[in-house]
Backbone bond lengths (Angstrom), bond angles and torsions (degrees), N, CA, C in turn:
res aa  C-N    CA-C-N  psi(-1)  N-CA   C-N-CA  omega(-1)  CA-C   N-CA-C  phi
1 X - - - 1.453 - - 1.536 111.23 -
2 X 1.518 104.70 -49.02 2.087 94.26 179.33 1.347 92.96 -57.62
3 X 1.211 150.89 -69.37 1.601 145.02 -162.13 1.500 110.61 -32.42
4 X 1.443 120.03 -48.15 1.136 117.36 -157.76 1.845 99.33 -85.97
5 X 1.642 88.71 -19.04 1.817 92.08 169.48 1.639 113.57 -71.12
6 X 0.716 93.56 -54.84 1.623 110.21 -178.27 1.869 117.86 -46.21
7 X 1.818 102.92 -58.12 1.464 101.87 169.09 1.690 107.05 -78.31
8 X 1.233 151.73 20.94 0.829 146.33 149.37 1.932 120.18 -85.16
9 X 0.956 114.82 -49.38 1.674 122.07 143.09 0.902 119.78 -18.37
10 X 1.814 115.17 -80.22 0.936 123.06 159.70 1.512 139.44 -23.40
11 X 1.622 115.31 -50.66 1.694 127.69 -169.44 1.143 77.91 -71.63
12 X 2.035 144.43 -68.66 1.008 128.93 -139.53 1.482 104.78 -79.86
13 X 1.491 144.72 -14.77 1.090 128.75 167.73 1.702 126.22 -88.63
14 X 1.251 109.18 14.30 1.478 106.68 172.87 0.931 125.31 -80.48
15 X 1.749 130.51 -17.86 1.300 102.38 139.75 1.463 150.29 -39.18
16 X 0.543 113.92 -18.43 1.731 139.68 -153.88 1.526 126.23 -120.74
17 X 1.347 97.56 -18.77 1.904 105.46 -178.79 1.458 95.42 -140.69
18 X 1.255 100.71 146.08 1.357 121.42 -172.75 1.906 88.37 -92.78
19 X 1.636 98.38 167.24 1.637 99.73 -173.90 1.306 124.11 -65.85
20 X 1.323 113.26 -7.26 2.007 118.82 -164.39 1.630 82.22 -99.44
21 X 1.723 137.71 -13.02 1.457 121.30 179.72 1.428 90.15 -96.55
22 X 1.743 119.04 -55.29 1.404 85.21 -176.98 1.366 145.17 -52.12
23 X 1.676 103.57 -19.83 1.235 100.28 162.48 1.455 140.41 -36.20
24 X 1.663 99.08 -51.14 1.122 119.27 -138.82 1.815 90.28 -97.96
25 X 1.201 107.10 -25.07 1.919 116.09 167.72 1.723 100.60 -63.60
26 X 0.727 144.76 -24.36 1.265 136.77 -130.30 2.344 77.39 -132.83
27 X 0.802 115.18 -58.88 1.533 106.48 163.84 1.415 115.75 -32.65
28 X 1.520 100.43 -64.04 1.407 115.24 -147.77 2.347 90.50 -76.58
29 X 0.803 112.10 -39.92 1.749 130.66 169.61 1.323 89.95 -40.92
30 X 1.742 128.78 -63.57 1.478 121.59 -163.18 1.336 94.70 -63.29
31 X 0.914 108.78 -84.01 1.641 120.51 -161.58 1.465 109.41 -26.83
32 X 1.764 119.64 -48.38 1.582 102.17 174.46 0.779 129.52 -91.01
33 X 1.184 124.25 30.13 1.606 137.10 -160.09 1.940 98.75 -134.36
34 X 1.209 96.50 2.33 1.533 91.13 -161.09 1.612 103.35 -87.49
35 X 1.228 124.64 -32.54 1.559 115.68 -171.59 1.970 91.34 -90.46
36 X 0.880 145.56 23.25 1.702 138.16 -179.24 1.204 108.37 -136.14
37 X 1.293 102.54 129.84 1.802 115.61 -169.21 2.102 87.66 -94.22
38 X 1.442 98.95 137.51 1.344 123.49 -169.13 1.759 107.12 -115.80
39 X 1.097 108.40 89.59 1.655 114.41 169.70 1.552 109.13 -109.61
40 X 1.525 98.47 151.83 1.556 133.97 -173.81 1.610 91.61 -71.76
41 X 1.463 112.47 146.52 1.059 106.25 -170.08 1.815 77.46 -149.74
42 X 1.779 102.58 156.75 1.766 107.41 164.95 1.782 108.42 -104.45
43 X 1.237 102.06 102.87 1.340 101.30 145.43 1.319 161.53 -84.16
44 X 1.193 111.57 135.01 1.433 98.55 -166.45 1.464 127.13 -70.58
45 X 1.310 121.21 135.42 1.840 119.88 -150.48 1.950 78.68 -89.69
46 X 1.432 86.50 124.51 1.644 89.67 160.47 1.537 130.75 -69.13
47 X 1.397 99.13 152.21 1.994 94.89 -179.97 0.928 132.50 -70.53
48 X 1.298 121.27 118.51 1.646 127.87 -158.57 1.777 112.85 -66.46
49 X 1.311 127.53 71.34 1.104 127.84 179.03 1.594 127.37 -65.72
50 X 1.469 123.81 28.39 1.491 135.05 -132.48 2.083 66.87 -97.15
51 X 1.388 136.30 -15.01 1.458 112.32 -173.70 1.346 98.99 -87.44
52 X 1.236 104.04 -52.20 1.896 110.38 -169.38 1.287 93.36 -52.77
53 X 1.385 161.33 -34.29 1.242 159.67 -148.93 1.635 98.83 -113.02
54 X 1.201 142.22 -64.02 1.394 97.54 143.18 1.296 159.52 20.46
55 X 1.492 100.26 -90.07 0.985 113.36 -167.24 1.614 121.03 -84.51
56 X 1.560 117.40 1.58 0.922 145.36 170.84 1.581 104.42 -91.94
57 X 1.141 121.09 -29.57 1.448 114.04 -175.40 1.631 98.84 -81.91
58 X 1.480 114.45 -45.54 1.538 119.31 179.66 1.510 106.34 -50.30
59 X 1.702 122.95 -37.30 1.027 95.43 -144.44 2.485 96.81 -99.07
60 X 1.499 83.74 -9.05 1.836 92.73 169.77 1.902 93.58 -58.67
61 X 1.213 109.34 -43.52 1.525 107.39 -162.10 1.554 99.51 -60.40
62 X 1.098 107.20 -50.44 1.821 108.85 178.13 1.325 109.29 -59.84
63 X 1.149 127.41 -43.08 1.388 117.41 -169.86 2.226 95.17 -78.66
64 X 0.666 94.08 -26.43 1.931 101.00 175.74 1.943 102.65 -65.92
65 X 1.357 124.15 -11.72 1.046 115.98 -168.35 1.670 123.63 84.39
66 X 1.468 122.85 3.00 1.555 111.69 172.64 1.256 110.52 -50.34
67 X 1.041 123.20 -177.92 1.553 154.31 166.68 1.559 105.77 -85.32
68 X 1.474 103.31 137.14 1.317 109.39 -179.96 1.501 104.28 -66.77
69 X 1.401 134.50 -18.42 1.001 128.95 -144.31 2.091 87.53 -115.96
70 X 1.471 123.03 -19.14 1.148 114.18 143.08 1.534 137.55 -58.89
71 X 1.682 86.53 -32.20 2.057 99.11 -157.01 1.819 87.09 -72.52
72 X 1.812 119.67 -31.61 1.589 112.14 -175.14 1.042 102.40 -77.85
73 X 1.504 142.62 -8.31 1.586 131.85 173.36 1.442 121.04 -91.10
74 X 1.621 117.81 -21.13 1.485 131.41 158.57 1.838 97.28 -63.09
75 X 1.124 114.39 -52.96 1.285 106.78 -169.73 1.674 116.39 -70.76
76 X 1.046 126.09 -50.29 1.342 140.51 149.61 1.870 98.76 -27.46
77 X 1.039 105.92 -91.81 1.517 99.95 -176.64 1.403 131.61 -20.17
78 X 1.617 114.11 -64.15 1.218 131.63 -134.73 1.731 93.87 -103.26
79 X 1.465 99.02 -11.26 1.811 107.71 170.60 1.406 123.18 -69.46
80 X 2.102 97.57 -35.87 1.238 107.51 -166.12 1.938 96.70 -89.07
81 X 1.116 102.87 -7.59 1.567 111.34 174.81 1.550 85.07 -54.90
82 X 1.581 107.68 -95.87 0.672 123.55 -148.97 1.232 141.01 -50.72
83 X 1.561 109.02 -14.64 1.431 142.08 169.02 1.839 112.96 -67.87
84 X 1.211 87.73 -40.46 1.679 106.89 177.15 1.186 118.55 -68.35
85 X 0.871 122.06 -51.73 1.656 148.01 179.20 1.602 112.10 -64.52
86 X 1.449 122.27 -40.57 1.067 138.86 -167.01 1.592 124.06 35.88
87 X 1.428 96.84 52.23 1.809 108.44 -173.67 1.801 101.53 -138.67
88 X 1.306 87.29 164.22 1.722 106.44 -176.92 1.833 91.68 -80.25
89 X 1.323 117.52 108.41 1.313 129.36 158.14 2.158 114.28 -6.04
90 X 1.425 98.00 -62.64 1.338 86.75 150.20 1.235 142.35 -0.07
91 X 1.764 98.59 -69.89 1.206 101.47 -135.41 1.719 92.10 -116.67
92 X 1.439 119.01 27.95 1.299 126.65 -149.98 1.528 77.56 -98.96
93 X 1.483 145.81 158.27 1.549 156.15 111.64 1.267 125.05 -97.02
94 X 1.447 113.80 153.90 1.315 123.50 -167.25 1.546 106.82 -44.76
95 X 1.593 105.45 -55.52 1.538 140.88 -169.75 1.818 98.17 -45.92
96 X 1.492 133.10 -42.60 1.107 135.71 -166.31 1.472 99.09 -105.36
97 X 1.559 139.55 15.64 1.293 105.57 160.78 1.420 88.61 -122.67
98 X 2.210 87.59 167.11 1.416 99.65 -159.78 1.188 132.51 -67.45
């Protein structure tokens, strides 16, 4: 299980480190990982509230005075975001959209 922790780290930091760091991540990963036993565990996937959140943003915009014909292009938009993306709003960062 640490292995499969470890090359997973790993896949997601290769963008980002050249091979003499991944190396050296992947050292430094053993070593602190070495006295703690690492088990698989089921978590529970949280509830994707990306509508209720929405629709709370649409409805600050209405109370802000947009245009209905803005508040359907925030909504229009931010659906096809979110559809695209396929994540709980949450969990969206600057860094991960395109």
């Amino acid at each position: 299980m640490k292995e499969e922790l470890i090359t997973g780290v790993m896949q997601q930091m290769l963008p980002y480190l050249d091979n003499a760091q991944l190396k050296q991540l992947k050292q430094v990963l053993e070593q602190l990982l070495f006295h703690y036993k690492v088990t698989d565990v089921e978590v529970k996937k949280a509830e994707d509230d990306s509508g209720e959140l929405m629709a709370m943003f649409i409805a600050t915009k209405r109370i802000e005075g947009c245009s209905e014909k803005t508040l359907k292009y925030y909504q229009t938009m931010i659906g096809a975001m979110i559809t695209f993306l396929g994540k709980n709003v949450r969990r969206i960062l600057t860094e991960g959209l395109p």
